[in-house]
C-alpha positions in Angstrom: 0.0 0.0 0.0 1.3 3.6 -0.8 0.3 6.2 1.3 0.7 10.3 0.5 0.0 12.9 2.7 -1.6 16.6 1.6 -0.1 18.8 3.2 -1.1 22.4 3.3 1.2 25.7 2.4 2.5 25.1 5.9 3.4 21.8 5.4 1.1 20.6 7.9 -0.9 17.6 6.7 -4.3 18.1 5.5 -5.3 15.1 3.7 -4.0 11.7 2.8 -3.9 9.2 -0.5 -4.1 5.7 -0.4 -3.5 3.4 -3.7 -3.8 -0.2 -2.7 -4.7 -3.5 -3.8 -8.2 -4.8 -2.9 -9.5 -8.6 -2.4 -9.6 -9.3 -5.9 -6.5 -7.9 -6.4 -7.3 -4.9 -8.2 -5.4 -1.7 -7.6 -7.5 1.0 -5.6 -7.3 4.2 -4.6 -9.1 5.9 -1.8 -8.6 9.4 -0.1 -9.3 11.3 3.4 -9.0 15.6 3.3 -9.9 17.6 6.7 -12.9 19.8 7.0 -11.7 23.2 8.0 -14.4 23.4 10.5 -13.2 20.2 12.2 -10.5 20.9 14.1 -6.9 19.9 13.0 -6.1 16.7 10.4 -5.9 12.8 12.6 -3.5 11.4 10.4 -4.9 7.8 11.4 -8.4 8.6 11.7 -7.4 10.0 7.5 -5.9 6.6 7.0 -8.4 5.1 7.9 -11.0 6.7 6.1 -8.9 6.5 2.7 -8.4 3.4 3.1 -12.1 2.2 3.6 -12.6 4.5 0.7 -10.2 2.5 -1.7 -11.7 -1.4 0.0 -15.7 -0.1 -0.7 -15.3 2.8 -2.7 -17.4 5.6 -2.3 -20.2 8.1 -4.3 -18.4 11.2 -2.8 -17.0 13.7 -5.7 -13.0 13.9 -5.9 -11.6 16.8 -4.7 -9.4 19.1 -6.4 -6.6 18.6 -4.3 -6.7 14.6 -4.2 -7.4 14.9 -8.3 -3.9 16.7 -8.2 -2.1 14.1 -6.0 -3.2 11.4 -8.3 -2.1 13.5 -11.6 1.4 13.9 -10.1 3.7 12.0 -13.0 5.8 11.3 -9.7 3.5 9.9 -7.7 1.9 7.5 -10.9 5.7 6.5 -11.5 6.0 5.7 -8.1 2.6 3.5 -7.8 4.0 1.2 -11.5 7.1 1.1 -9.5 5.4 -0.6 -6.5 2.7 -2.5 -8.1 4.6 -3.3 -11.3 2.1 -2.2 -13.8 1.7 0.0 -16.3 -1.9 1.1 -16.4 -2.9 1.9 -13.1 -6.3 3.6 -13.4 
C-alpha cells in the first residue's frame, strides 16, 4: 500500500492518498481531506477513512486537491514502481 499525505502551504498535513490492492486484487485508490471546520487533520483517523474508501469505494466527488495528487507524474511513477504495472487507473 502507498500512502501520500496533503499537506497544506504550511506543510502541515491536511489530507492523505491511499492506492492499494483490494481482495480481488485490483489496484484501488481511496482518499481522506480535513474539513476546515473540524479541528486539526488525525493522520490515522485520515488513513483510515482513505483506506475504507479504496476497500468499498465511495459516491463522494473527488476533490481538487486529491485529483492533483493522483495526476502527479511522480506519484503515478511511483505506484507502476510498487505495483509493477503500467496502467494503473
Amino acid at each position: 500500500m502507498i500512502v501520500k499525505y496533503i499537506r497544506n502551504n504550511k506543510r502541515i498535513p491536511s489530507g492523505v492518498v491511499v492506492v492499494m490492492r483490494n481482495d480481488n486484487n485490483e489496484i484501488k485508490f481511496g482518499w481522506s481531506l480535513h474539513r476546515k471546520d473540524d479541528g486539526h487533520f488525525i493522520k490515522s483517523r485520515g488513513l483510515n477513512i482513505a483506506i475504507g474508501r479504496a476497500k468499498n469505494g465511495t459516491d463522494e466527488l473527488m476533490p481538487m486537491t486529491v485529483a492533483r495528487v493522483l495526476q502527479d507524474s511522480n506519484f503515478i511513477d511511483r505506484c507502476k514502481k510498487y505495483f509493477k504495472q503500467n496502467n494503473l487507473m
